[in-house]
N, C-alpha and C positions, 0 to 999 in steps of 0.2 A: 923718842920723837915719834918713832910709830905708833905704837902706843895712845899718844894725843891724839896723833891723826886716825885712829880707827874711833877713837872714842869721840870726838867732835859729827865723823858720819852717823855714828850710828845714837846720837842725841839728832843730829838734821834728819836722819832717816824716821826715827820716831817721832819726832815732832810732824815733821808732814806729812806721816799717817794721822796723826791728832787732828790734823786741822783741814784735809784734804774733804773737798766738798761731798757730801752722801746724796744718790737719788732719791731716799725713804719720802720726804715732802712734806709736805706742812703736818697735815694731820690735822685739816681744822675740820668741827662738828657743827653740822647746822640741819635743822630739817631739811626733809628732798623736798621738790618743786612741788609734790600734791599736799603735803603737809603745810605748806609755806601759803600755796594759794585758801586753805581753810584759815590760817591765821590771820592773813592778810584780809578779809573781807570778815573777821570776829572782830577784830581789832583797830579797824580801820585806819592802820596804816602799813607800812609794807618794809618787808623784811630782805637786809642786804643782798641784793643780786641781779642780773641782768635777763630784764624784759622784754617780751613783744608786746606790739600794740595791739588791740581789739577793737572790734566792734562794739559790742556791748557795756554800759554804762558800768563805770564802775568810782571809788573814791579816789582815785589821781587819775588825773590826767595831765599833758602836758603840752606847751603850745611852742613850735621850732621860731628859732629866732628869723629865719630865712622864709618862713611860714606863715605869716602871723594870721591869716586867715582861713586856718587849719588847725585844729585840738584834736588831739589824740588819747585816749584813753588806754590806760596800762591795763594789760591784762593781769590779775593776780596771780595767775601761772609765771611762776619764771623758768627760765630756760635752765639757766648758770646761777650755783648760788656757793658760799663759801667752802662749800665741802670741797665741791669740785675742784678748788687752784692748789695745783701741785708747788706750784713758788709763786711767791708774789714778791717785786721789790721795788725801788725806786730806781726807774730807769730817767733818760733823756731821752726828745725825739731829734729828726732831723736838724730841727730847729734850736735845737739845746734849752728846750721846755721840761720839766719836768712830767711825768709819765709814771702810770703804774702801769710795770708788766706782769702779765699773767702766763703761766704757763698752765696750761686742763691737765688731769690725769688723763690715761688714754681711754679710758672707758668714755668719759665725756666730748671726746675728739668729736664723732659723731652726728651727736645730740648738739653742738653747736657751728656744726656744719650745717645740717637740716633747718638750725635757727637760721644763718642767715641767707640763706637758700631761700626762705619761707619769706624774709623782710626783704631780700632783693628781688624776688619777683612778684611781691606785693607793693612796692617801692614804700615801702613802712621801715620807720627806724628804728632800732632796738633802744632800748632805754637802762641808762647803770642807773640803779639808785643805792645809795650809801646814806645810811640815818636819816632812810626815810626822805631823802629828798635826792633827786632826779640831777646827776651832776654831770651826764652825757647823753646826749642821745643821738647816735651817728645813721647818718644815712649808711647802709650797704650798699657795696659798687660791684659787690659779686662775692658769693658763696666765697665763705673763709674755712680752707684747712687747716690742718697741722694742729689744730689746740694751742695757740700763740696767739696774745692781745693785749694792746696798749688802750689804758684809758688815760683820757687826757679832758683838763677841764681848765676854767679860770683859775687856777689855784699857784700859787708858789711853790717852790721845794719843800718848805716845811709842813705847808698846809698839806704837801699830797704826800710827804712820811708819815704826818700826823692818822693820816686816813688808810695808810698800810698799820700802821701801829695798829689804831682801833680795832681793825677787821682780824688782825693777827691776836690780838687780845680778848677780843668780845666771841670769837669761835675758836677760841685753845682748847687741843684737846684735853677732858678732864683728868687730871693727872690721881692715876689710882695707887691706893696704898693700901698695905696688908693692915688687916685690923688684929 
């Protein structure tokens, strides 16, 4: 009977090392923000990640629903682009909406801290764009730490797995093999 009993732990023991969450992180590849802003203006259109606004003329821009006598134009520099999320998955918000949360590496902490530091005291809103089209754009209420963020848009649950799927797929890291 001991026996059973040592052997049943220690199948529980190994299996919840198998399955116990790892901090390693996505590992997804994308160009950084200087490479992204040259493709985005060759290409004319723009590549998954979150935006500030500009002054200057460029091919998207976007006009706030609360705003409508106001267009903003996205700068082809982005701030945050897929390299940077360390997790990303389907969350809820308070409201039990569905949500993608982000978590930054901590290198990126920062870099979007400074982001919206810059769009809350320019009261300019940052902009998510996912396949090229514009599916947030939040005002800031005040400089955000930590490297934590929910986007949230008109979408359903499956419509915003379907848009964690893509991002997780379309920026896998490439998986290498000996030749």
């Amino acid at each position: 009977m001991n026996k059973i009993i040592y052997f049943i732990l220690v199948v529980l023991s190994i299996t919840s090392c198998l399955t116990q969450k790892t901090d390693k992180g996505l590992q997804l590849v994308s160009p950084d923000p200087n490479e992204v802003a040259v493709i985005n203006k060759e290409s004319n259109s723009f590549i998954d990640g979150i935006y500030p606004a500009t002054s200057d003329s460029t091919t998207m821009h976007y006009r706030l629903e609360y705003q409508p006598d106001k267009s903003y134009f996205i700068d082809y520099k982005p701030v945050i682009v897929p390299k940077d999320f360390k997790f990303l998955k389907l969350d809820k918000d308070v409201m039990d909406r569905p949500v993608i949360s982000i978590e930054l590496y901590e290198y990126a902490h920062k870099i979007w801290y400074d982001a919206t530091a810059k769009a809350y005291e320019s009261r300019e809103p940052l902009f998510v764009v996912i396949n090229n089209k514009v599916i947030m754009a939040p005002m800031i209420n005040s400089p955000i730490s930590g490297g934590r963020l929910q986007i949230s848009g008109n979408l359903n649950r499956q419509e915003t797995q379907k848009l964690i799927d893509d991002i997780k797929e379309k920026y896998a890291s490439p998986v290498k093999t000996k030749e």
